[in-house]
N, C-alpha and C positions, 0 to 999 in steps of 0.2 A: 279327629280321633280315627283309630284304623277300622278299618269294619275286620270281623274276624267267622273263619268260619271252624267250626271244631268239628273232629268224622272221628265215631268209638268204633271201635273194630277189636273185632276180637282175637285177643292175640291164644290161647292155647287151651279155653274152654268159652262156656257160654254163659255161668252163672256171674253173680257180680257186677251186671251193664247196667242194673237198677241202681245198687249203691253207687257206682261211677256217676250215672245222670243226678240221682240226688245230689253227690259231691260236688258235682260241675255247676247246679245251679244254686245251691247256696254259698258257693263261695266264689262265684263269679259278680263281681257287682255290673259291669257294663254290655250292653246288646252283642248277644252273638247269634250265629246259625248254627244251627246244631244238626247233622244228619251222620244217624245211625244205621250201621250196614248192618243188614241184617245176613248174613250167611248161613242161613240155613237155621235158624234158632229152634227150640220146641216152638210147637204151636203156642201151647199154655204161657211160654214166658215172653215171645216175641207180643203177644196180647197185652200182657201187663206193660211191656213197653210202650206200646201204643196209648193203653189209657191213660199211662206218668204223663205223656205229652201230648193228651189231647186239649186242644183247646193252646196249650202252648205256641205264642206266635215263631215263626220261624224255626221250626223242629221239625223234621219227616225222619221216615223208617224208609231205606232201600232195599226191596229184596233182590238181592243176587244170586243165591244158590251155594249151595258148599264149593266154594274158590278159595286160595288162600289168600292171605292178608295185600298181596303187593297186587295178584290180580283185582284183585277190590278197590286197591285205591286208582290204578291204568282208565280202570273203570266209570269210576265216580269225579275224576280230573276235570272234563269237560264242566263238572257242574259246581266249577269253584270261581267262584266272583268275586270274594273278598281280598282283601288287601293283603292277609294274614291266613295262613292256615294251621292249625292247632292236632295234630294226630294225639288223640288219647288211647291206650289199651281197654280194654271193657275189663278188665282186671286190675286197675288202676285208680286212681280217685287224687283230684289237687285239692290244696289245701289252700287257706284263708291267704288273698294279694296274690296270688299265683301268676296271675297272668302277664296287670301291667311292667312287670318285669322284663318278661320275653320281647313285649312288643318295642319297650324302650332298646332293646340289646338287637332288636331286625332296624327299628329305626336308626340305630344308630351304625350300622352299613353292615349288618352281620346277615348274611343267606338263610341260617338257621339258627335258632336259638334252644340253647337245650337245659330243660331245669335241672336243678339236684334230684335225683331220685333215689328213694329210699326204701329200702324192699324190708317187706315185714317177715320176723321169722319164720321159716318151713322146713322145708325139706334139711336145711342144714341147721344144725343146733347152732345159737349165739344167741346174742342180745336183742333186744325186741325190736328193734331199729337200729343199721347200719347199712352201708352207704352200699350201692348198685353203679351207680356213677357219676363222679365229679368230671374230673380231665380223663382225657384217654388219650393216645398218642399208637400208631401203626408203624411196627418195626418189622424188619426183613432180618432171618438167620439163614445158613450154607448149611444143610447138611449131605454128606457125601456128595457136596459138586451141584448140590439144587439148592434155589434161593425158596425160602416161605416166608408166607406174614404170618406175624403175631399181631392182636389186639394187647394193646398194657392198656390195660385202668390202672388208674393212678387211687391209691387211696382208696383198694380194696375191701368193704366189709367193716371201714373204719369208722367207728359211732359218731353220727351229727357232732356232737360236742368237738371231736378234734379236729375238724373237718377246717378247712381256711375258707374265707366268705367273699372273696373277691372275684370276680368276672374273670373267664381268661377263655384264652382259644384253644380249641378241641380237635381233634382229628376225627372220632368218631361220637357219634352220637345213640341212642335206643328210642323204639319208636314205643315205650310205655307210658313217655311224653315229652313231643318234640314240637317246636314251632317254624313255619314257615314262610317265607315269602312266597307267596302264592305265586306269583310273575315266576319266581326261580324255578318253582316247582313244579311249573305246567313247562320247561324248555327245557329238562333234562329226563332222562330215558327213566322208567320202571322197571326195574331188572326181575325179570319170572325167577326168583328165590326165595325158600322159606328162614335159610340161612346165610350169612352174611353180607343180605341185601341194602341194611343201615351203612356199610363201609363200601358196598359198591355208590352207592350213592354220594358217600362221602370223596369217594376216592376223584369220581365225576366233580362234586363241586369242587375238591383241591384241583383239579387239572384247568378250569374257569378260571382260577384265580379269586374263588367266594370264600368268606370265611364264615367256619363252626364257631359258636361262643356259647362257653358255660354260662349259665346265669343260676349260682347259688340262691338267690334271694327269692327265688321260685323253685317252690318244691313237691315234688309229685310222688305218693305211695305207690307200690303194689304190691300183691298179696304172693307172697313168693312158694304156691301151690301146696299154704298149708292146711286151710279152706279142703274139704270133701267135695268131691266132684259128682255128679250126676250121671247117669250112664250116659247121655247126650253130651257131657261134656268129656268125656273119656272120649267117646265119637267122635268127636272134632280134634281132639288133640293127637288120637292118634291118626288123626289123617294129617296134622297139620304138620307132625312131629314124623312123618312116615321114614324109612331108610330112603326109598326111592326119590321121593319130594327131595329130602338132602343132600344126594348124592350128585340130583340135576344140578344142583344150585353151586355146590362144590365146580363141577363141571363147568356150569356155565360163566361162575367168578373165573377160573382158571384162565375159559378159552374168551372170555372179555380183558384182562387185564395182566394176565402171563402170570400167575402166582399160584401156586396150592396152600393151602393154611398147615400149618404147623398142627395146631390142635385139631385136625380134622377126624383121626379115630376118636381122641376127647369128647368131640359134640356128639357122633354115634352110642359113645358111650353112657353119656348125660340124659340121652333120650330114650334110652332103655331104662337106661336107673330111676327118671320120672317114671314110665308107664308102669315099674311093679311098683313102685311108692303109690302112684293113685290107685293101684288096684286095690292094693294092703289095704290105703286109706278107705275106699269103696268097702273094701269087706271088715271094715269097721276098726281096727288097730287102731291105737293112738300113735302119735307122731315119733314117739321115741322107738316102738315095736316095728313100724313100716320103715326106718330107715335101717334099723339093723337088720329086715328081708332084705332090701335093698341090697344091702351090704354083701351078704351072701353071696345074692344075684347075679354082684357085679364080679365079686371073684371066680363065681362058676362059668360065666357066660361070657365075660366081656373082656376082649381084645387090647392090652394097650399097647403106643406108638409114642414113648417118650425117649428117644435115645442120646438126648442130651441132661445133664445133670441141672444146668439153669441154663434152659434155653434163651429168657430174657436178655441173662447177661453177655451172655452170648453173642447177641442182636446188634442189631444200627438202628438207630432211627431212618423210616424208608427213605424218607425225602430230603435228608440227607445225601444221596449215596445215588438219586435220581437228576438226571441232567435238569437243568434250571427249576433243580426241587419239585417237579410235580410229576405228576401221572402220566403215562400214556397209554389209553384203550387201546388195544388191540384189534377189537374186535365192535359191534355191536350184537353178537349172538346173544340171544336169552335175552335179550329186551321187550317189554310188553308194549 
C-alpha cells in the first residue's frame, strides 16, 4: 500500500481548515500523515487545530508565517517521505472513497492525479453543485502578432449528473485537490506565483514527458467564497489575492515559458470583484445583495481586455502547434 502524505494549506482565507480536517478523517479509511501549514492563522483558531489533532498519530501544525501557498509548499518539500502526496485547500473537504482512486491513477503511471472537483454555490448564482473541474486542456490564440494562453475547462459549471465518469488525461489541474507522486514532486521547480502556478507546473510536467489524469471517481468540494469571512480571513486574502503578488506571477510565467495569458486583466478583474463581494458579505448582505454591489463595482472600477469575440475558438490547442508537442522553459526565473 502507498504511504500518503496530505498538506492543507490555505488557499484564500483561514476559516474552514477544521471542517476540511474533519472531512479528511472521516472519510479517509487508510493511514496518512497529515501536516497542516499554518500561515499565519488567528491565534484562537490555529489553537483549535492543534486540539482536532492532539493526540492524533502522525498530524503536526507547521508554522510558517504569512507566505503564499507555493512559498509554503518550496518549504515544506524536504519533509515529504511518502510515496503519495495529496495537496488539499483548507477551503475544501473530500468526500466518502476519495482517495484510493487517485492512488490507483499515480499507480498506474500518472505523475499527478486530479479528482472531480466540485464547487459549492457563491459568489455566482447556479445550482448547489457544478463542476469546477473535470478535463482542461491549454490553448494558444494571435492577437495583433502575440501568441497567449488560454486555460479551457471542459464542462464548465456542468452539474455532476451530466458530467462523463471515465478517467482521461488533463493538461491542467487545481490545487483544491490534487494528488502526487512525491518522487515527481520533489524534482521539479516551485514557481513564486499566486496565479497560474498549477499550469506552470503542469506545463514542466508536459515538457518531462509525465502525465496529468482525471480521476472522476474521486471527488473533492469547495466552498466557492459563499461562506462569510472573518476579518483575518479577508487579511489573507487580500494579501493572497494582492495586484502586486499577481502581476509578479504573470511576469514571472511570461519570462519562464515565453506566453502572457489571454485572460490576464480577467483575473485582475475577478480579484477585485471577490474583495467587494467579501466585504458586502462582512457587512452583512446576503449573497444575492453582495453580488449586485459587486456588479456595480465592477462596471465602475474595472478595466476589460477582451478583444476578441470567442477567443477559444479562436485558439489551437498549444501542443499541437509546439515542436515534438511539449514545452520549452525559457527561463528558470521565479522559481522557489
Amino acid at each position: 500500500m502507498a504511504s500518503v502524505t496530505v498538506l492543507i494549506v490555505p488557499r484564500d482565507r483561514y476559516t474552514g481548515v477544521l471542517e476540511c480536517i474533519d472531512a479528511l478523517y472521516e472519510h479517509t479509511t487508510q493511514p496518512f500523515q497529515l501536516i497542516v501549514a499554518d500561515l499565519e492563522y488567528p491565534p484562537a483558531l490555529i489553537e483549535k487545530v492543534r486540539a482536532r489533532l492532539d493526540g492524533v498519530p502522525d498530524a503536526e501544525v507547521v508554522s510558517l508565517g504569512l507566505i503564499t501557498p507555493m512559498q509554503a509548499l518550496a518549504r515544506l518539500r524536504d519533509k515529504l517521505t511518502s510515496d503519495v502526496t495529496v495537496w488539499v485547500d483548507n477551503d475544501s473537504q473530500v468526500t466518502p472513497g476519495w482517495l484510493p482512486p487517485l492512488i490507483e491513477t499515480l499507480e498506474s503511471g500518472a505523475a499527478v492525479a486530479s479528482p472531480l472537483i466540485l464547487e459549492k454555490e457563491g459568489v455566482d448564482a447556479g445550482a448547489p453543485l457544478r463542476n469546477h473541474l473535470y478535463t482542461s486542456e491549454i490553448r494558444v490564440v494571435n492577437v495583433e502578432g502575440r501568441d497567449y494562453l488560454i486555460e479551457d475547462k471542459k464542462y464548465r459549471r456542468e452539474v455532476p449528473e451530466r458530467l462523463p465518469r471515465e478517467r482521461a488525461e488533463i493538461e491542467t489541474f487545481e490545487l483544491h485537490g490534487v494528488a502526487f507522486r512525491t518522487s515527481v514532486l520533489k524534482e521539479i521547480e516551485i514557481p513564486d506565483m499566486v496565479v497560474r502556478e498549477h499550469i506552470d507546473i503542469c506545463m514542466q510536467l508536459k515538457a518531462r514527458g509525465e502525465r496529468v489524469v482525471a480521476e472522476p471517481r474521486s471527488v473533492v468540494l469547495f466552498d466557492n467564497l459563499g461562506t462569510r469571512m472573518s476579518r483575518s480571513d479577508m487579511r489573507f486574502f487580500f494579501f493572497r489575492w494582492s495586484r502586486e503578488l499577481a502581476e509578479k506571477s504573470h511576469r514571472n510565467f511570461e519570462a519562464r515559458w515565453g506566453y502572457p495569458f489571454y485572460s490576464e486583466q480577467s483575473m485582475y478583474n475577478w480579484a477585485f470583484r471577490r474583495k467587494v463581494f467579501l466585504i458586502a458579505r462582512w457587512l452583512g448582505l446576503p449573497i444575492a445583495l453582495a453580488n449586485k454591489a459587486t456588479g456595480v463595482a465592477k462596471r465602475l472600477f474595472c478595466k476589460d481586455w477582451d478583444p476578441l469575440q470567442d477567443p477559444t475558438a479562436a485558439s489551437q490547442h498549444l501542443y499541437t502547434v509546439l515542436p515534438e508537442h511539449r514545452p520549452l522553459r525559457r527561463s528558470s526565473a521565479g522559481a522557489l
